[in-house]
N, CA, C and O atoms as a CHARMM CRD file, in Angstrom:
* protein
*
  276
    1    1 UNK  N     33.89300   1.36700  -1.89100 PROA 1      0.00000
    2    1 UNK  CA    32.96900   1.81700  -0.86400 PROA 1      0.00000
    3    1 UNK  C     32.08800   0.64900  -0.44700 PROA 1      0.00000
    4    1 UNK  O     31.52100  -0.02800  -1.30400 PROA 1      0.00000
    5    2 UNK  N     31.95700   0.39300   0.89700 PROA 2      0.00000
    6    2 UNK  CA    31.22700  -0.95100   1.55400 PROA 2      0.00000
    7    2 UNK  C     29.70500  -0.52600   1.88300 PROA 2      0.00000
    8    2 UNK  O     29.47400   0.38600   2.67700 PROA 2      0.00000
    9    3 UNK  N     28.96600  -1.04300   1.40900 PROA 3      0.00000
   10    3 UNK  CA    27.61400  -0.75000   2.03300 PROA 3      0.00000
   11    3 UNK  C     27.50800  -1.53000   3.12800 PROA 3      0.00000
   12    3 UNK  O     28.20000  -2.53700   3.27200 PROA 3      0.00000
   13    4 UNK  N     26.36000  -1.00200   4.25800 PROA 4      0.00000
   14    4 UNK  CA    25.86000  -1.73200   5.18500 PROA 4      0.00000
   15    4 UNK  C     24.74300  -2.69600   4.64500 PROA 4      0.00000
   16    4 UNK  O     23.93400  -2.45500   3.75000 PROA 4      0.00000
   17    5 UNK  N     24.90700  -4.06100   5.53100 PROA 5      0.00000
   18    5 UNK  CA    24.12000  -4.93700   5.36300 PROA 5      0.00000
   19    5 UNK  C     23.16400  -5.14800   6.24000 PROA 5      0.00000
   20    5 UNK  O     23.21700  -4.91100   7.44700 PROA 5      0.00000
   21    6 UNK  N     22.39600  -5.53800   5.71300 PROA 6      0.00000
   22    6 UNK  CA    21.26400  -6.11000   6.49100 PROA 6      0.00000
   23    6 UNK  C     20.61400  -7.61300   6.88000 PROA 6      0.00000
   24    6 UNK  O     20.02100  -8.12700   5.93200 PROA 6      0.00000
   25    7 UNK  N     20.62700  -8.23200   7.85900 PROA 7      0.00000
   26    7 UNK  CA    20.77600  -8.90900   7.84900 PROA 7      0.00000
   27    7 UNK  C     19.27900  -9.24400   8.44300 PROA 7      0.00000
   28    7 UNK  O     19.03600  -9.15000   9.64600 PROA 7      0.00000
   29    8 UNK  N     18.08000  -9.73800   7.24500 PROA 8      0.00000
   30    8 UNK  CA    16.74200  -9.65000   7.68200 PROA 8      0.00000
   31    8 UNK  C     16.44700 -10.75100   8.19400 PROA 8      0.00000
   32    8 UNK  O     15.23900 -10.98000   8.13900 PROA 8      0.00000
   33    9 UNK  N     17.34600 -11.90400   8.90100 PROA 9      0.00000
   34    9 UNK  CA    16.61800 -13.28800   9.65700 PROA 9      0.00000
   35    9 UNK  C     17.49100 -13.05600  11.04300 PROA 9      0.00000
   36    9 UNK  O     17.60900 -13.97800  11.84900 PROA 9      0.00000
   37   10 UNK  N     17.94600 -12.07900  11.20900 PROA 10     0.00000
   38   10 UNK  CA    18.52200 -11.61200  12.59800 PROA 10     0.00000
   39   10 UNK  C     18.27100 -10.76300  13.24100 PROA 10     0.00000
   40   10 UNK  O     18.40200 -10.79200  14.46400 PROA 10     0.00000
   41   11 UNK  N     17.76000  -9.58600  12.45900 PROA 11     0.00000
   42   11 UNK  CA    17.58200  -8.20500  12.76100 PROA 11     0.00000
   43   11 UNK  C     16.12300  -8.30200  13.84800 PROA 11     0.00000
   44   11 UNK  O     15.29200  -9.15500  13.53800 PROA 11     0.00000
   45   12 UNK  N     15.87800  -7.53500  14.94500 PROA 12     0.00000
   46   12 UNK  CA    14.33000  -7.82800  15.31200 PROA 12     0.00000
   47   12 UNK  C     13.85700  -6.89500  14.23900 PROA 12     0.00000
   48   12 UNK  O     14.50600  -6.11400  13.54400 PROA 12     0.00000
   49   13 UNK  N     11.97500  -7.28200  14.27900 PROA 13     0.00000
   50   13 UNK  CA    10.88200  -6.83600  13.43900 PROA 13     0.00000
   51   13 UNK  C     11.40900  -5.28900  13.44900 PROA 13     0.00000
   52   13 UNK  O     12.11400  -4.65000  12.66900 PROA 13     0.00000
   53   14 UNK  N     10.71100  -4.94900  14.76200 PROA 14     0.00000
   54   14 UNK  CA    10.70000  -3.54400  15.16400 PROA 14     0.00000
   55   14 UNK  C     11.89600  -2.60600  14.52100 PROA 14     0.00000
   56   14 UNK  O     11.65100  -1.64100  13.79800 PROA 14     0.00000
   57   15 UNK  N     12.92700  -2.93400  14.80600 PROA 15     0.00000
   58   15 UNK  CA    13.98800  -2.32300  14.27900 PROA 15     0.00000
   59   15 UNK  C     14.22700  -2.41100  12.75000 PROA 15     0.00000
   60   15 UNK  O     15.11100  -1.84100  12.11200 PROA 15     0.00000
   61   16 UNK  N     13.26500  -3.23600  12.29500 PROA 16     0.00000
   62   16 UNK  CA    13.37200  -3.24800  10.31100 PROA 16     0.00000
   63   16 UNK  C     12.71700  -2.49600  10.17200 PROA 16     0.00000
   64   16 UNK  O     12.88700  -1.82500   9.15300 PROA 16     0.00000
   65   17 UNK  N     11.49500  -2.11100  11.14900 PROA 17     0.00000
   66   17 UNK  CA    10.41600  -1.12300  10.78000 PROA 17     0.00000
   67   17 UNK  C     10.82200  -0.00600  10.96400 PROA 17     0.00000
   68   17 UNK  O     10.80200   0.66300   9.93100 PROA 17     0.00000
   69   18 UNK  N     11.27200   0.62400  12.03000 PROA 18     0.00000
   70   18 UNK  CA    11.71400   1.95200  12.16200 PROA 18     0.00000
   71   18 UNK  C     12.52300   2.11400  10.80000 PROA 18     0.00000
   72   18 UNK  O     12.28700   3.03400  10.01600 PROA 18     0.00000
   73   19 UNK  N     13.58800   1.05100  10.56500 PROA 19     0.00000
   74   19 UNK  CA    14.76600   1.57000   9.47500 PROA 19     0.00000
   75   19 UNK  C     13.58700   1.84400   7.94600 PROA 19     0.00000
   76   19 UNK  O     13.95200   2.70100   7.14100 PROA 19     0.00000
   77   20 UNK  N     12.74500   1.36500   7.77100 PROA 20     0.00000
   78   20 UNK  CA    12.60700   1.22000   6.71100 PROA 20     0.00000
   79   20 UNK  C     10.81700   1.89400   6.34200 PROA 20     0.00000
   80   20 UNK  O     10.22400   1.76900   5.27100 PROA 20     0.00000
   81   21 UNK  N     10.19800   2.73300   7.85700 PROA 21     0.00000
   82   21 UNK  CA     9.05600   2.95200   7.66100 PROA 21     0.00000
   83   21 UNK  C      9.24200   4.76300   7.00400 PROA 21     0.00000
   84   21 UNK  O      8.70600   5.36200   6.07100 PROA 21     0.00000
   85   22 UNK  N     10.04000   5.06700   7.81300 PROA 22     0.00000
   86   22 UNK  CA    10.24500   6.65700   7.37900 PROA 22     0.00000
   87   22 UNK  C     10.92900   7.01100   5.50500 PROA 22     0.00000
   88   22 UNK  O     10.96400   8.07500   4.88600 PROA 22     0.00000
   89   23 UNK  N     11.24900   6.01300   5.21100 PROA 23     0.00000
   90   23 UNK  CA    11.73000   5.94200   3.73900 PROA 23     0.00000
   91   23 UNK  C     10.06000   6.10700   2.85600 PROA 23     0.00000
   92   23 UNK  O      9.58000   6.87300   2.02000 PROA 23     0.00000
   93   24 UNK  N      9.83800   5.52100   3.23200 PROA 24     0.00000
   94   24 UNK  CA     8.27300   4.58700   2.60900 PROA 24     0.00000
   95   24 UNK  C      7.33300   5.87200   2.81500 PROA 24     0.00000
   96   24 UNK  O      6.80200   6.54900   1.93400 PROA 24     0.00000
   97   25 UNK  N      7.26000   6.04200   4.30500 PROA 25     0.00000
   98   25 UNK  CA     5.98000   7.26900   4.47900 PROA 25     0.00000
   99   25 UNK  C      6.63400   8.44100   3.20700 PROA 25     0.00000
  100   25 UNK  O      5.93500   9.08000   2.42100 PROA 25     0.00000
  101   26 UNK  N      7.78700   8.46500   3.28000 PROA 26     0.00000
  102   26 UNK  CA     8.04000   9.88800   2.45000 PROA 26     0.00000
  103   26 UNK  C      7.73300   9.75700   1.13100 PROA 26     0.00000
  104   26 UNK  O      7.37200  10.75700   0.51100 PROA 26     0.00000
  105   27 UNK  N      7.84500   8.27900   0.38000 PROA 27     0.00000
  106   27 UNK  CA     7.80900   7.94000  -0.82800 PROA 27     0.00000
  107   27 UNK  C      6.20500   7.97200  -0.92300 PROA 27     0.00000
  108   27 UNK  O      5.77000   8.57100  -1.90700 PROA 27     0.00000
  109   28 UNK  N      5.28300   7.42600  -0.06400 PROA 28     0.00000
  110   28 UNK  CA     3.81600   7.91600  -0.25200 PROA 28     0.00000
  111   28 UNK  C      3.47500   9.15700  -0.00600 PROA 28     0.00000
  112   28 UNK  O      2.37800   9.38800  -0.51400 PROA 28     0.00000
  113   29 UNK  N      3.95300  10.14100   0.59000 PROA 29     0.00000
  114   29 UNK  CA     3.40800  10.89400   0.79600 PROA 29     0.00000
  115   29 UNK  C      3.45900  11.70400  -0.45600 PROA 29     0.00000
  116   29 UNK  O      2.50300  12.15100  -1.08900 PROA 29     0.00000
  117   30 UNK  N      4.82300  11.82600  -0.72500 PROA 30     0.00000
  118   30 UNK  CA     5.52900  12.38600  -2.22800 PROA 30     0.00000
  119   30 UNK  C      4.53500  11.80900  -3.61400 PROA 30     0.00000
  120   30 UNK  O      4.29100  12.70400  -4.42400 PROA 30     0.00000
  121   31 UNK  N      4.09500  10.76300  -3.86800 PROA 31     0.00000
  122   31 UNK  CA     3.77400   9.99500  -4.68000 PROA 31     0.00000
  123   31 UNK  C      2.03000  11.13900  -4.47800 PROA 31     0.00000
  124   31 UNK  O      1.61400  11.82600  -5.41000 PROA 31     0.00000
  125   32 UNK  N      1.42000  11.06800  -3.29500 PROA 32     0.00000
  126   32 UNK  CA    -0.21400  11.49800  -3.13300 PROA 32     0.00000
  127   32 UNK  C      0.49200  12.82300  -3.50600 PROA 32     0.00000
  128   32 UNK  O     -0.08000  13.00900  -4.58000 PROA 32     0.00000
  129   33 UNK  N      1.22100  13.73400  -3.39400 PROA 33     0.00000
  130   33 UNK  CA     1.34600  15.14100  -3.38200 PROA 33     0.00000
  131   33 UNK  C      1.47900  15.39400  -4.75700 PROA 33     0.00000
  132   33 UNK  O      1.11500  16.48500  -5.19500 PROA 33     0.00000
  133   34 UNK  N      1.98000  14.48500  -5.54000 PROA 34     0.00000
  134   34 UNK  CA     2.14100  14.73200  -6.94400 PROA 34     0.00000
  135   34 UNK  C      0.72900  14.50000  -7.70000 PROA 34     0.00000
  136   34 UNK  O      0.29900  15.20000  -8.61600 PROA 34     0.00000
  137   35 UNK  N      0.05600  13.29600  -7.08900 PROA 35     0.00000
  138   35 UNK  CA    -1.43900  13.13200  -7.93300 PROA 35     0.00000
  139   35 UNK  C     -2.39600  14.47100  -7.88400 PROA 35     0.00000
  140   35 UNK  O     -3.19500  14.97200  -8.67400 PROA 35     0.00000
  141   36 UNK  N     -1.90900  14.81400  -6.53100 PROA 36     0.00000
  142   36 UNK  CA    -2.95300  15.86200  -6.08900 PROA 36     0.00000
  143   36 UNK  C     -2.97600  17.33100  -6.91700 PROA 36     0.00000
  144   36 UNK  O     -3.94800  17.95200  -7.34600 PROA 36     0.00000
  145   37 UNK  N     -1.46600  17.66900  -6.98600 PROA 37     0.00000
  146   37 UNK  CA    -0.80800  18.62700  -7.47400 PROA 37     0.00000
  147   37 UNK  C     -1.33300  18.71800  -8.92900 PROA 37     0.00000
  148   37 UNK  O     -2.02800  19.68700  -9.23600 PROA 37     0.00000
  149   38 UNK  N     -1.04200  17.77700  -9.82500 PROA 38     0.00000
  150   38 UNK  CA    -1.22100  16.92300 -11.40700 PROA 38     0.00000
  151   38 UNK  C     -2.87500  17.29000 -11.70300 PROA 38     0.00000
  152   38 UNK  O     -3.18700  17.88500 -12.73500 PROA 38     0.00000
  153   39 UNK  N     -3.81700  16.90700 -10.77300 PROA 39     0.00000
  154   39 UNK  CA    -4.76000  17.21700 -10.62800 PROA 39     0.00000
  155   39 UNK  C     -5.68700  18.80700 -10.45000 PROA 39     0.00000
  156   39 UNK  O     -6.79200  19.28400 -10.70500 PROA 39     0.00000
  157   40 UNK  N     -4.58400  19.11900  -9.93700 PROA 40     0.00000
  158   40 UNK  CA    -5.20300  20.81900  -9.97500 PROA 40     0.00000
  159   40 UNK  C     -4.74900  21.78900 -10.91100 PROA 40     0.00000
  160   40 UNK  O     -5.20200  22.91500 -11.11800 PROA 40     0.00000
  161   41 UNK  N     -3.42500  20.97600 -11.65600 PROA 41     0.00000
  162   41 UNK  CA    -3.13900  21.97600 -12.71100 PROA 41     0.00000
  163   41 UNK  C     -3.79100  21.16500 -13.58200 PROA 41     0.00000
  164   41 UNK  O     -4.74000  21.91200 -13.82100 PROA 41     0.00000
  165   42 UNK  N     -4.02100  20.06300 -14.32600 PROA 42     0.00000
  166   42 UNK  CA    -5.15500  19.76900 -14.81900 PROA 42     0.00000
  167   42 UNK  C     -6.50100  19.83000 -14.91400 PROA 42     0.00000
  168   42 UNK  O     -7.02200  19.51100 -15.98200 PROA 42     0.00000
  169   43 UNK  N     -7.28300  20.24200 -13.83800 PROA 43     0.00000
  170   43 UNK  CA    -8.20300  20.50100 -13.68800 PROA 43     0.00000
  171   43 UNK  C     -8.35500  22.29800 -14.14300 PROA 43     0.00000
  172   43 UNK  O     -9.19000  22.64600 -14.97800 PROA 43     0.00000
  173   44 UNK  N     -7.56500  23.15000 -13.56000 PROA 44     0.00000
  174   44 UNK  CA    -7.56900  24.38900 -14.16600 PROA 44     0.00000
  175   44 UNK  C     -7.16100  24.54500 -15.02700 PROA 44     0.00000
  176   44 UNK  O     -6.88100  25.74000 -15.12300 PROA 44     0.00000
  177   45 UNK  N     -6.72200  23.63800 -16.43900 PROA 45     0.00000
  178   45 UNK  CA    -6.21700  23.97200 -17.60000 PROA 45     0.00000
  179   45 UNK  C     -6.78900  23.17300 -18.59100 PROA 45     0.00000
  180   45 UNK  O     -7.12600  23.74300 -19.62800 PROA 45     0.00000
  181   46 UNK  N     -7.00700  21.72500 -18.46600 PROA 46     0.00000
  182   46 UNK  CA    -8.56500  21.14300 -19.50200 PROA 46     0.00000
  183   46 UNK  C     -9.70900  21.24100 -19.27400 PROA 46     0.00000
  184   46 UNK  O    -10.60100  21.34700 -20.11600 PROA 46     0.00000
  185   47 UNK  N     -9.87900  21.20700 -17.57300 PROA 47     0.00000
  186   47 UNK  CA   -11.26300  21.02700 -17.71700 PROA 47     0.00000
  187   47 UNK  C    -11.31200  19.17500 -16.84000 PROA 47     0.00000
  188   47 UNK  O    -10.46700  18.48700 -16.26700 PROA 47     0.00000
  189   48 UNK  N    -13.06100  18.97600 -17.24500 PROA 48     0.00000
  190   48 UNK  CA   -13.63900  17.50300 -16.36500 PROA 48     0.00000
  191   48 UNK  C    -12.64400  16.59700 -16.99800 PROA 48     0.00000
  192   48 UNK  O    -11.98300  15.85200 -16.27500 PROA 48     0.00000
  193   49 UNK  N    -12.49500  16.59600 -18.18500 PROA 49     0.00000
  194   49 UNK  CA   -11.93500  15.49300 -19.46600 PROA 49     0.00000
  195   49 UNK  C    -10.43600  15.36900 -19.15500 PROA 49     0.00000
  196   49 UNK  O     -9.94600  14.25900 -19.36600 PROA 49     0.00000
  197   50 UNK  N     -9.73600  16.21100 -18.74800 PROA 50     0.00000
  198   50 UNK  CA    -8.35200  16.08800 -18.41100 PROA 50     0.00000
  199   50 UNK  C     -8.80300  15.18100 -17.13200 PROA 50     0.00000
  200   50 UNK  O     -8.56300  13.97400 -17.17500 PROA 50     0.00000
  201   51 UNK  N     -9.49200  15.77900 -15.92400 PROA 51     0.00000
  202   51 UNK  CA    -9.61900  14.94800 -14.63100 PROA 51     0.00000
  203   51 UNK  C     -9.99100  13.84000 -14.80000 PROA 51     0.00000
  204   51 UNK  O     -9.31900  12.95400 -14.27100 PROA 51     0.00000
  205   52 UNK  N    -11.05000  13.50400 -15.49900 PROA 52     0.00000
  206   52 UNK  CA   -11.73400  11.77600 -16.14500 PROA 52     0.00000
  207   52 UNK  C    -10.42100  11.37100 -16.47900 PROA 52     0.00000
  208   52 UNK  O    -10.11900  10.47500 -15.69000 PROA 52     0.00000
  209   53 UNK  N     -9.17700  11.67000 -17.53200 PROA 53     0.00000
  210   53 UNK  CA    -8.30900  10.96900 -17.93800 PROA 53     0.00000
  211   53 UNK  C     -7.14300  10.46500 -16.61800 PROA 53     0.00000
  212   53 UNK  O     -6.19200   9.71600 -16.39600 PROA 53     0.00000
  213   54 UNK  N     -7.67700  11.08200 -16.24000 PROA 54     0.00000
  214   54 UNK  CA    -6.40200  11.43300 -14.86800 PROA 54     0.00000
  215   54 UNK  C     -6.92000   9.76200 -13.48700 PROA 54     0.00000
  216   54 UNK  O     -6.23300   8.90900 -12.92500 PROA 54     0.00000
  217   55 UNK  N     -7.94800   9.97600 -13.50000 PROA 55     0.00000
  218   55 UNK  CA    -9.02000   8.86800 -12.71200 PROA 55     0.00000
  219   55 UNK  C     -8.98600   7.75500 -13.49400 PROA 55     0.00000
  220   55 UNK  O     -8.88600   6.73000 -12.82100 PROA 55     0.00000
  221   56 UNK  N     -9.02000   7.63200 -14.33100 PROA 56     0.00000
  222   56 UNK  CA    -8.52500   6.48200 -15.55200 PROA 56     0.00000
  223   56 UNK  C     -7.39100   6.16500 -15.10000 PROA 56     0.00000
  224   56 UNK  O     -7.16100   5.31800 -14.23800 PROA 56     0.00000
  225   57 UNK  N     -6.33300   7.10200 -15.89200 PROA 57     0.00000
  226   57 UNK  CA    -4.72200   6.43200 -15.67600 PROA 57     0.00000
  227   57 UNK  C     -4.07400   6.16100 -14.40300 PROA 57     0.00000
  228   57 UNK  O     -3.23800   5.25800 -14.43600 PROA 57     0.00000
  229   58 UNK  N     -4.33200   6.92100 -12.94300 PROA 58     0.00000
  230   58 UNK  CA    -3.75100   6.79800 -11.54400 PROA 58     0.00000
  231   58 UNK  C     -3.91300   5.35800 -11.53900 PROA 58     0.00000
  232   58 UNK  O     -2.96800   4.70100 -11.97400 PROA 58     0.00000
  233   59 UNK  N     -5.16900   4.61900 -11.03200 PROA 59     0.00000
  234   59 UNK  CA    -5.16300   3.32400 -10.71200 PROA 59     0.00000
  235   59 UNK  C     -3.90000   2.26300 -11.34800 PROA 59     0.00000
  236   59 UNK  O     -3.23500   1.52100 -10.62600 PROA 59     0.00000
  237   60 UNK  N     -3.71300   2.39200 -13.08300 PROA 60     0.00000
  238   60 UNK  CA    -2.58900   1.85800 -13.52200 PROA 60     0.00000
  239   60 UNK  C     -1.42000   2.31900 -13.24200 PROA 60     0.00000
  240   60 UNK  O     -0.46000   1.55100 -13.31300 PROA 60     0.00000
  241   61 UNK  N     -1.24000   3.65900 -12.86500 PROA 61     0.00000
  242   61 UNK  CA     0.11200   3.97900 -12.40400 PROA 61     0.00000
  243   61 UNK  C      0.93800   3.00300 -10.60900 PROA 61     0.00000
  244   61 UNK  O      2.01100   2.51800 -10.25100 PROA 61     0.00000
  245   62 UNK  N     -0.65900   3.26100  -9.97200 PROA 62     0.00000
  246   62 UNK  CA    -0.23200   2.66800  -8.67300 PROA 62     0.00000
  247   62 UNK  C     -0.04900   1.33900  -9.28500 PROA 62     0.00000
  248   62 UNK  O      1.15000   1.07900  -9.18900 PROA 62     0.00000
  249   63 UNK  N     -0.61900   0.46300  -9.81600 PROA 63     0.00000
  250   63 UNK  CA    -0.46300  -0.58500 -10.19500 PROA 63     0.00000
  251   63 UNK  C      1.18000  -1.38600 -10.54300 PROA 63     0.00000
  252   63 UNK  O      1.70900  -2.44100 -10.19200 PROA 63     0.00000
  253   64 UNK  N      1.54600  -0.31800 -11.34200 PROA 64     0.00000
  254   64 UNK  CA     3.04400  -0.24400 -11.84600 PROA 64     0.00000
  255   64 UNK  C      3.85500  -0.09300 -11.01400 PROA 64     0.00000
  256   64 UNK  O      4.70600  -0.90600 -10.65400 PROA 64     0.00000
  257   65 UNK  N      3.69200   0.83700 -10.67400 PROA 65     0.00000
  258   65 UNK  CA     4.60200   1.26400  -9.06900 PROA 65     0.00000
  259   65 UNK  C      4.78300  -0.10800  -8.39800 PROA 65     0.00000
  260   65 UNK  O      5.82900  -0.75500  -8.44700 PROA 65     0.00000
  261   66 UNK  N      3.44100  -0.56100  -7.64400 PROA 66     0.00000
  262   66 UNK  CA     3.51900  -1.72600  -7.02600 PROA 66     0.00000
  263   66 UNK  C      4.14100  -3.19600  -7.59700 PROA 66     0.00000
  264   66 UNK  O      4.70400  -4.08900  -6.96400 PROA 66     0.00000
  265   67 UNK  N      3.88400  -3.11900  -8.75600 PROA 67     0.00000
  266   67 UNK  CA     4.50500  -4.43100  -9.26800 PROA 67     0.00000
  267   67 UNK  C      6.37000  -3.83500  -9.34100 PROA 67     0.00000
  268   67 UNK  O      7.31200  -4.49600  -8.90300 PROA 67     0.00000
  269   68 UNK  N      6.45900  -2.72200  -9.88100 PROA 68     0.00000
  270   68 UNK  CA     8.20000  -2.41200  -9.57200 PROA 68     0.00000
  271   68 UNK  C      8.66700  -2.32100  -8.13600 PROA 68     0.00000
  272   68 UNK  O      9.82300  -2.60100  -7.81900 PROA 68     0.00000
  273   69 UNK  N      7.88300  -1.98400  -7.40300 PROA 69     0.00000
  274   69 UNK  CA     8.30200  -2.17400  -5.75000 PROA 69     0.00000
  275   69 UNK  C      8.33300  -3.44000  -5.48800 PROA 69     0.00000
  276   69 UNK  O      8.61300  -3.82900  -4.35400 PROA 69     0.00000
């Protein structure tokens, strides 16, 4: 099976962006829907101390994310 290539010193800008902005919005949006989500069943099941832990660990998670992206 052949994948398509891409060829990023030929391709115009615009057209890398379209291909590659709608991937991305979905992967952030997905990524905020889960903190948010994580957050409300945590919050209704520990309490402040689950949410404090939660405000703690996010920042290192995005962190990770970003260095694996």
């Amino acid at each position: 099976m052949k994948r398509d290539a891409i060829d990023l010193g030929t391709v115009k800008v615009f057209t890398l962006f379209k291909k590659y902005f709608i991937p991305t919005l979905f992967g952030m949006l997905s990524m905020s829907a889960v903190t948010a989500i994580d957050g409300i069943f945590v919050g209704h099941g520990i309490g402040s101390d689950g949410i404090a832990a939660i405000n703690i660990c996010i920042p290192l998670l995005m962190l990770f994310t970003g260095v694996g992206l």
